[in-house]
Steps between C-alpha positions, in 0.01 A plus 500: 500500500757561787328545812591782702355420826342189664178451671663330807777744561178773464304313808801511710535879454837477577792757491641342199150532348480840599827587290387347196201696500689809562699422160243407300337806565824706405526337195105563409506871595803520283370287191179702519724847458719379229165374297342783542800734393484199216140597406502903485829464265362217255172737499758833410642289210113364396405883462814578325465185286154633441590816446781391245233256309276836442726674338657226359193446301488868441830460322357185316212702412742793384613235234270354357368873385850585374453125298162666418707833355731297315300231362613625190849389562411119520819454626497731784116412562572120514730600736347670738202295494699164582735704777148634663329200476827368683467758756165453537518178565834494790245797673231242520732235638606783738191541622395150514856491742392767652133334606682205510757693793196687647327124562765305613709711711324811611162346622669158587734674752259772571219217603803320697541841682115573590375179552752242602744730710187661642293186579865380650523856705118426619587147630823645707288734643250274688816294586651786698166573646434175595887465642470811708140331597702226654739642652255737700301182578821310598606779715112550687528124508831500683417807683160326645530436915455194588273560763197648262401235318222659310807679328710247447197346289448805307865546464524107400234549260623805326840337452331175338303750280791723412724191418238344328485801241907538524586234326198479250624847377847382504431180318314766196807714559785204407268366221512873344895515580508195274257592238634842427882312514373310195259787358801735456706264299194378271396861412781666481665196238194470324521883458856510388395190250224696304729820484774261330270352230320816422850703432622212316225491257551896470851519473550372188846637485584392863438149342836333468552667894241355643520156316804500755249474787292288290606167767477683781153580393411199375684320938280855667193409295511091570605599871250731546240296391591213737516714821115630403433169556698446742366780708180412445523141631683603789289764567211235507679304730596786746088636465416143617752433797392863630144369504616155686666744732207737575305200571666422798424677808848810488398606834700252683732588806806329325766770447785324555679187416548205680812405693746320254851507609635350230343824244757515210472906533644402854243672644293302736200725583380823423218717527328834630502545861479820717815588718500760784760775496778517778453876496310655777136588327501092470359522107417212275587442148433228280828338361569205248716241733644189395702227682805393258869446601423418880338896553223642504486788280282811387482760213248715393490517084698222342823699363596610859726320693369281748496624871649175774264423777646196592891453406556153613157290574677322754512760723123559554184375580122575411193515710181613472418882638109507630582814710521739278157679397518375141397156390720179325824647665815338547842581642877390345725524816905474408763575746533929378156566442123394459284586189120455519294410219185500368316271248178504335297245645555183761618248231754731401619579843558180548629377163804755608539411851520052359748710205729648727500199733560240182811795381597463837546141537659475103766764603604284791488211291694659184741629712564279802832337381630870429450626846476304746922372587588271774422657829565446896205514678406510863228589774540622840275507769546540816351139623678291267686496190349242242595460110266228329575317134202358386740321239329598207425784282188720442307320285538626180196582215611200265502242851182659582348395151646145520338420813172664468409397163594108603177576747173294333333747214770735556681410169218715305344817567211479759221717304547464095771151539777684337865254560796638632312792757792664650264748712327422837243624776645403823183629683313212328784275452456439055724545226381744207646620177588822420132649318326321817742645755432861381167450504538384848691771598259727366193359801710614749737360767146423723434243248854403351871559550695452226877389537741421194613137520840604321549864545432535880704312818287277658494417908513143614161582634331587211591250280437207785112658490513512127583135506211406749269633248451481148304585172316182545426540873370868460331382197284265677432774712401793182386242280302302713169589296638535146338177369133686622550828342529611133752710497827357288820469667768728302822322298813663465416642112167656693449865447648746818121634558394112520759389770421809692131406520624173585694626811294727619214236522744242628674713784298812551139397430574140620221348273616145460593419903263269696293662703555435911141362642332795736481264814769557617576892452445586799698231731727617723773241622511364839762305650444134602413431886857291520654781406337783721513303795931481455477825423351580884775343675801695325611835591440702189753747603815291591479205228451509148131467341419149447524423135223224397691199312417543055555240273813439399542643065610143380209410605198763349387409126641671243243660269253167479216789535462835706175365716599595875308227608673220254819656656432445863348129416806409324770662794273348760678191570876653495459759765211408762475614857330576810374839318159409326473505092437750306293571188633782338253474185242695721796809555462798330786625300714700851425207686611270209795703461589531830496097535681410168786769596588249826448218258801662272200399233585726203238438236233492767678858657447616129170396457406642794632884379371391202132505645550820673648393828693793669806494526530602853216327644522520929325143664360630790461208647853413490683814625401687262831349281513580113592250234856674468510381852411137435747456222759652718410266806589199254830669372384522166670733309343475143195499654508772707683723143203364307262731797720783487537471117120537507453819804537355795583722792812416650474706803119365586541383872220227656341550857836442632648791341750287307560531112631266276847611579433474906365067394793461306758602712345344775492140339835617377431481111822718409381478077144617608705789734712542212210545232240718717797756541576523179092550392517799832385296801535786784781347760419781749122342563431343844228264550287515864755384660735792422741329272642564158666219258852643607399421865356167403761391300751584813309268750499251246884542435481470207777682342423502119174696517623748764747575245228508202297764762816685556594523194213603370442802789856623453403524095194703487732711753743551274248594178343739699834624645647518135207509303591233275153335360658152477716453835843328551589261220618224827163541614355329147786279496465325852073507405564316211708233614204439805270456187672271279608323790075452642443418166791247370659346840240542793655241668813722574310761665325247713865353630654838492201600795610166648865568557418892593261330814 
């Protein structure tokens, strides 16, 4: 049996689903009027064959008395009585055709008609009702403000409910599509079959014409056979994978596909989503998009031709839109227009935002060598004119994965040990594989940020904090408890559903971490006596804060254990001082945070975040400075991306007033400068003494971040002058050679400050 639809393409209710139903309608509606035309004329020619076998019999009858009359004549008599007896006998085989006719074709096709086109009309029935079910729930769920939220729940619930019986009746539906696909053929052959044998019995004369067919008889009858069985096997089969099917739980929110850019169909992504009209009344409509070709696309049924949101992918960039009154918004910006969309739910808001992102990044990648030529390029400003070569490229997706995976566990996948993962969190610093990575990106960029190690660019940055972490550092961290609890670790051949549960324990629920002891959550750092009493005899206003000496990276331990106090005891005799020890077991996880960020400690900066420590934690007793701040007074750049990576405020100022980008240009860090400008450090903020980093930086003379601040100033001028989203191509050009240079040569920023003194 060929089947006409499948149960997959039915749960994605999708345009191209939509047609097929449309034309296997057609064809029903038209096979049930040409079988029942069929019908009334084979029951004309029964009454007429009826008809003619009455008086046919009549005639017979009419005979045998004239036999009767001229029994006398034996001659005539014998006659007669042997051409009757003929007759008599071709009207009973008539009738017996007839019967035979009546049997096999009349009430075969009539039953096909009543009960199998009916029960078939039945089924499409509920499926429309339950369709236009949905789509009222999918519009009152879409519809639903966000700021009632006992109707958003109802709304919610109605949707799960109306879904729920959606695609139960459309499962029934494509089972009957695909029973009455093989129905029609079985009855209407088996039909045809009888009719054949029964004339061919009756027509003796017809004999030698029919022997002609005989082999095609003989192929229909052996064929027809085997497809019964056939049919019925398959229909079996289908009967039993629709029961698997209803089993599961057909209520999920999973609509649409995930991102694959290398689909065979070309197409990427695709999905339902709501998109706002241009047009004054502002109206929504529900639209089939897909991403394929480097655009983003629309159409409403799946014969019309596709409507361009998006011609080039290059050109634009996607955000999320919480101002607008409905909820899971989000906004594709290109250089002629904005669209805003709508999905369904928060996963699938943000499955399109990481889709359009990922298209965006592949489009640059596919076509880089196409159009990007050999360019001058030059900055002015009215300071100073400086053009930096960092000497080396971008780092490119495949250099990316070279370096990372050389990192210790970073060869296999960090949740289900997959080889080869070629996907990565930066937020958390671990490699993944592709089923782990979606899954990740699925929790949300709160708990995971997942970059391509081959399909995106990577900054210097970024992959110097990839490599200061590590599947088996953050492992250590998440899996600290796995040897206490039951629950089995997933392997690559796991189940989807069983590395979800996985990483949802692992990184969400954080179930197998070590617990911090409760001593110590409510310490608040001091400083040390040595240090407060140098702090009384400097001016605070007209020298730069004190920075208290940390150990020196060479010499902290590198993963021998994450116990705080094991740390300290081991770093104790490299980098003692007139500042009294400290036991940082007793810190809670802000405090431990905050003192592991000076450190440039990365394992202990994750396990800290790991057991809750926020992120922008303020020491009061210190001047109220952040971590962000600490990493930035010891000019470390990966650490201070791996706090920003994971939310930390680059504009929050200490008691002084100063930010992270007021400490770094005062200690002259030009890579930290370089880095908080690019992550939108505000250069126009003044600390108590009524400074701002430009002003700083010009006291300090030091030429290469009054140019970063310039440059900088005069480029948000010119976006919102032109109201390009991007800014001036020189702009990214001088930013990135800063970077690469922080990150690959230091030392030449260091001497280049020299000479510029």
């Amino acid at each position: 049996m060929t089947v006409k639809l499948d149960f997959e393409e039915c749960l994605k209710d999708s345009p191209r689903f939509r047609a097929e139903i449309e034309k296997v309608e057609v064809n029903v509606n038209e096979l049930e009027t040409r079988l029942e035309k069929l019908v009334k004329q084979c029951h004309t020619m029964l009454d007429a064959g009826r008809a003619y076998c009455q008086n046919s019999k009549s005639f017979v009858n009419g005979l045998k008395e004239l036999g009767n009359h001229c029994s006398e004549d034996r001659t005539m008599g014998e006659c007669l009585e042997k051409f009757s007896k003929k007759l008599s006998d071709i009207v009973s085989a008539q009738e017996e055709v007839i019967e035979t006719t009546q049997k096999s074709v009349k009430l075969k096709l009539q039953n096909f008609v009543k009960e199998d086109v009916k029960r078939f009309k039945d089924v499409r029935k509920e499926f429309e009702r339950s369709s236009e079910n949905l789509e009222a729930a999918l519009s009152r769920n879409a519809q639903a403000p966000r700021g009632k939220q006992h109707e958003v729940e109802e709304a919610s619930n109605n949707l799960l409910n109306a879904r729920r019986a959606f695609r139960s009746g459309a499962l029934d539906y494509v089972l009957q599509i695909n029973v009455i696909e093989s129905r029609k053929k079985t009855e209407i052959l088996m039909a045809m079959l009888s009719l054949m044998e029964a004339q061919a019995l009756f027509f003796h004369q017809g004999y030698q014409s029919l022997t002609e067919l005989k082999n095609y008889q003989k192929q229909l009858s052996d064929e027809y056979t085997q497809l019964v069985l056939n049919s019925a096997r398959e229909k079996r089969d289908m009967e039993q994978r629709l029961g698997a099917v209803k089993k599961k739980d057909v209520s999920y929110d999973d609509s649409i596909m995930d991102f694959s850019p290398d689909a065979p169909n070309g197409i990427a992504m695709e999905g339902y989503l709501y998109k706002r009209a241009s047009n004054a009344f502002k109206t929504w409509s529900r639209r089939w998009f897909s991403i394929q070709k480097n655009q983003l696309v629309y159409q409403k049924k799946h014969n019309e031709q596709i409507t361009v949101v998006v011609e080039d992918l290059r050109l634009c960039t996607v955000k999320p839109c919480s101002e607008q009154d409905r909820r899971f918004c989000f906004e594709v910006v290109s250089p002629s227009k904005s669209c805003l969309l709508q999905a369904d739910s928060e996963r699938q808001q943000q499955s399109w935002i990481t889709a359009v992102q990922n298209s965006i990044a592949s489009a640059f990648q596919d076509r880089r060598d196409d159009t990007l030529g050999p360019r001058d390029r030059c900055s002015s400003v009215s300071a100073g004119s400086v053009r930096l070569s960092a000497g080396e490229p971008e780092t490119s997706g495949r250099e990316a994965l070279e370096e990372v995976q050389a990192i210790s566990g970073n060869g296999q996948c960090c949740d289900c040990g997959e080889p080869g993962p070629d996907w990565a969190s930066i937020n958390l610093g671990i490699t993944l594989c592709i089923t782990c990575s979606g899954i990740h990106r699925s929790l949300g960029v709160h708990f995971s940020k997942v970059r391509s190690l081959t399909l995106d660019s990577w900054e210097p940055e970024l992959v110097k904090l990839m490599c200061e972490l590590g599947n088996t550092a953050i492992n250590k961290i998440y899996e600290a408890r796995i040897d206490e609890i039951t629950i089995k670790k997933p392997h690559s051949s796991s189940p989807r559903q069983d590395k979800e549960s996985w990483i949802r324990s692992k990184y969400v629920e954080k179930k197998f971490i070590h617990k911090l002891p409760e001593t110590g959550r409510g310490t608040v750092l001091r400083r040390s006596s040595a240090r407060r009493n140098r702090e009384t005899t400097q001016d605070r206003h007209n020298t730069r804060p004190a920075i208290k000496p940390k150990p020196n990276r060479a010499t902290l331990p590198r993963l021998t254990g994450l116990n705080p106090s094991e740390i300290m005891k081991n770093n104790s005799s490299s980098h003692k001082e007139n500042d009294e020890e400290e036991d940082l077991s007793g810190l809670h996880p802000g405090a431990l945070l905050y003192r592991s960020a000076a450190m440039q400690h990365f394992p202990l900066m994750a396990d800290a975040l790991a057991h809750g420590a926020d992120v922008n934690w303020v020491n009061v007793a210190e001047d109220s400075k952040t971590p962000l701040i600490q990493a930035a007074m010891v000019n470390s750049l990966a650490a201070c991306e791996f706090l920003l990576q994971n939310g930390a405020n680059v504009n929050q100022v200490d008691s002084d007033g100063r930010g992270p980008l007021h400490h770094a240009t005062i200690l002259g860090h030009t890579g930290l400068v370089c880095l908080f400008l690019k992550r939108g450090a505000d250069y126009n903020a003044k600390d108590i003494d009524d400074k701002d980093p430009i002003g700083i930086a010009i006291d300090a003379a030091n030429a290469d971040i009054v140019t970063l601040l310039r440059i900088a100033k005069m480029n948000k001028e010119m976006r919102e002058m032109d109201g390009t989203p991007s800014g001036d191509d020189t702009y990214h050009d001088i930013f990135r050679d800063f970077s690469q240079m922080a990150s690959n040569n230091p030392e030449k920023l260091k001497r280049r400050s020299a000479d510029m003194k």
